[in-house]
N, C-alpha and C positions, 0 to 999 in steps of 0.2 A: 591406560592406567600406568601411572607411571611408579613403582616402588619405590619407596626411601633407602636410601643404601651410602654406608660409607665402601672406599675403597684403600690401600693400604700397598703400596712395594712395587715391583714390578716381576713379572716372567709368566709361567702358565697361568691361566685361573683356575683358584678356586671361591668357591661360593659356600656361604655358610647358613642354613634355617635354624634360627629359634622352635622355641615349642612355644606353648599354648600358653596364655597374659606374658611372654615374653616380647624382650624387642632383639634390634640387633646389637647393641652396647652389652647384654650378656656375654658375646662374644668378642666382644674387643680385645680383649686381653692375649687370649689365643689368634687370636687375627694377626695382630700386630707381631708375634712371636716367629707367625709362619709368613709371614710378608717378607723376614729375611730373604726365603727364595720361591714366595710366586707372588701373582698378584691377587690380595684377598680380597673379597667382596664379602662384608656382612649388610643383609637385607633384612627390614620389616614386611612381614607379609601379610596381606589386606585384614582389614579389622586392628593392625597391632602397630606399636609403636606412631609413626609418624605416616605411615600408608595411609591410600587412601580407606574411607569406609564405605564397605557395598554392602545390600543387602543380602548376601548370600555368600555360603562359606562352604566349600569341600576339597575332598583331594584333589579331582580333577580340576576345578578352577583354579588353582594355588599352584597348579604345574603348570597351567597355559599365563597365568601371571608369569612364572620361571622364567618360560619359555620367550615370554614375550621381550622381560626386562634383558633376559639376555642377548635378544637380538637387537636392543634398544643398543648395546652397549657393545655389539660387534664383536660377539665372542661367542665362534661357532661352537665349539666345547668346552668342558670346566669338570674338575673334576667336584662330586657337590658333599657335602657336607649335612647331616641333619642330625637336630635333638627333637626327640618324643614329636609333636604333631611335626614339626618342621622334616624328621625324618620319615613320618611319612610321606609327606610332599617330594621328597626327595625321589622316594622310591617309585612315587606315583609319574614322576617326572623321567624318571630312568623305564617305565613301561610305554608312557608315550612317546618320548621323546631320545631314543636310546643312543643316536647318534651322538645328540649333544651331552652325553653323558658318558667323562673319560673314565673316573672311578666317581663307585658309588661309596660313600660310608655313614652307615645309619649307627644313631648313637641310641644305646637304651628304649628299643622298640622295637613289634615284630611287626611286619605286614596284617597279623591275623586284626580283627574286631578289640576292642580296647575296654575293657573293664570301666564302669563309672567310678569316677576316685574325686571327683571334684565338687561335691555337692555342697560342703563344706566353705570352700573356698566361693562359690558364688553368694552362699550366705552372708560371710562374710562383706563382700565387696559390696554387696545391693544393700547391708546393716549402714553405709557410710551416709549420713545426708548430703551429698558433695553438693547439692545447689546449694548448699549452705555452709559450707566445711571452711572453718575460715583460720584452720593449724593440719598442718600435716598430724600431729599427734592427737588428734580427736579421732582422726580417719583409723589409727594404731588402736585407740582406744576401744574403738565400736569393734573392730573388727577381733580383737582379741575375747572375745562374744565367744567367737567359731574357729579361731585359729591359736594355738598354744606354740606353736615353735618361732619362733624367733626371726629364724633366717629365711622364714614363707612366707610372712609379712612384709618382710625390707623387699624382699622379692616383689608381692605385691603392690607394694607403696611408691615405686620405682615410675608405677603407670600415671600417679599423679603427677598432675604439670599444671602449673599457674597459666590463668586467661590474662589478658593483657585491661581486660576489664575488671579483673578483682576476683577472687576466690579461684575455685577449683576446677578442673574437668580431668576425665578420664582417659587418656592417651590411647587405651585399647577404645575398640566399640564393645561395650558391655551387653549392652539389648541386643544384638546379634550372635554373639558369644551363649549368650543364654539360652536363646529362645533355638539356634542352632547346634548346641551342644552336644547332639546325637551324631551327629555328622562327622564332628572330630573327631567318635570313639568309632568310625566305619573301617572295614578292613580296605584295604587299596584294591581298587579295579584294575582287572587284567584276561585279554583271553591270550598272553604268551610268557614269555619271559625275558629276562635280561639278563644274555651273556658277558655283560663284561665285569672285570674286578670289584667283588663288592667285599663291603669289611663292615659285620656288626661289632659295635664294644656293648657290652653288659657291665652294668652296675653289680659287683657281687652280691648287695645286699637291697638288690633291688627286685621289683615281681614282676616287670613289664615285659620282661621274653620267658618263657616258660619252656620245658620238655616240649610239651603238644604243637610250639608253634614252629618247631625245628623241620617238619614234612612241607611244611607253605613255606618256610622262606628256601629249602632246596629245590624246592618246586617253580619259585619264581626266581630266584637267584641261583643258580645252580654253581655256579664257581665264588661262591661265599664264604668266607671265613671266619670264624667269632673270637676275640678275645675276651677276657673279662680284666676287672679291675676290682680286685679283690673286695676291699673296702668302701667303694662309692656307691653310695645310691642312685637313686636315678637321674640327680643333677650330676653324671661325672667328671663333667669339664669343670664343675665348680668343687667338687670331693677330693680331686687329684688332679689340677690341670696338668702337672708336668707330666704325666701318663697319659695322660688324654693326647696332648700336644705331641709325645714320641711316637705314639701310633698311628694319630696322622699323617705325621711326616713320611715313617718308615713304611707305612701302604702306597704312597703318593710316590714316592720315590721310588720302591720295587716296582709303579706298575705304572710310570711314566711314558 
């Protein structure tokens, strides 16, 4: 299986995961910015974007995808990059795969089990007729049924892509997304840990790392260190990229 992925610059890599109905164009922007000095890799991971679609979706599979595209692409280590599900993937990929993992940085998410927050938004998405959807703003229209904010829609709507035959389809797999949805909210498998440089960011105004999940991730990351971003929710590359972007660089660079 081969992942969708642009690439971007030249020197070390690194590798970036989306979260969940993401693709890898969320990350573009910061890609391109940190390409100045490595080589960046944003990927679609199975079920999203341009990937392909399998029937089955967890953390361990989405790290031997990792694992696979990166040997696809001859690059023994990377330092890896993750947002919400894509951070777990990451992490889950820094337990089996520790070698190939130079720094870890997980954005806005802890290793622990993940709270259901999406219910909403599936509503949402399966309210679209898309065998039938013949305006991008009919899709806006149904779905604002279930979703009132603005900028989770365009998010949203981003998955829709014209067939070459006429109307609509869904760039993510939705029926798998759905009917597997438990699985994204599972906490990461592990029976050790991973010693090397990891960096969470925290959205200040976000709930997905909490007090309680502070014992697991020193537990599994033991040389971890958390900053936060005051202001950003849990999209924080999208709430503050140029925060997001210097703390990347500046973990990557101290622990080159």
């Amino acid at each position: 299986m081969e992942l969708n992925h642009k690439v971007f610059g030249e020197g070390d890599p690194v590798i970036i995961l989306h979260g969940l109905f993401g693709m890898l164009d969320n990350w573009q922007t910061i890609a391109k910015k940190l390409a100045e000095n490595y080589m960046v890799y944003i990927v679609d991971q199975r079920n999203h974007g341009r990937s392909p679609r399998m029937d089955d979706i967890s953390y361990t599979l989405m790290a031997e995808d990792l694992a696979a595209f990166m040997e696809s692409q001859w690059i023994h280590s990377a330092h890896i990059v993750g947002h919400s599900m894509g951070g777990k993937t990451a992490m889950q990929m820094a337990m089996d795969h520790e070698d190939m993992v130079e720094t870890l940085i997980v954005i806005d998410i802890s290793p622990t089990a993940s709270q259901r927050g999406h219910d909403d938004v599936f509503k949402a998405l399966h309210s679209v007729d898309i065998a039938n959807l013949e305006k991008r703003s009919d899709a806006a229209a149904s779905m604002s049924q279930y979703i009132d904010q603005e900028g989770v829609k365009q998010f949203l709507l981003k998955n829709l892509t014209r067939r070459k035959e006429g109307g609509y389809a869904w760039k993510m797999n939705l029926p798998v997304l759905t009917e597997k949805y438990e699985r994204i909210l599972d906490p990461i498998q592990s029976s050790g840990s991973y010693d090397g440089p990891t960096l969470f960011v925290k959205g200040g105004r976000s709930r997905h790392i909490q007090d309680e999940d502070l014992g697991m991730m020193r537990e599994l990351f033991p040389n971890y260190v958390m900053e936060e971003i005051s202001e950003a929710g849990h999209w924080v590359h999208a709430d503050d990229p140029a925060k997001t972007l210097d703390l990347i660089n500046s973990f990557i660079l101290k622990n080159a």
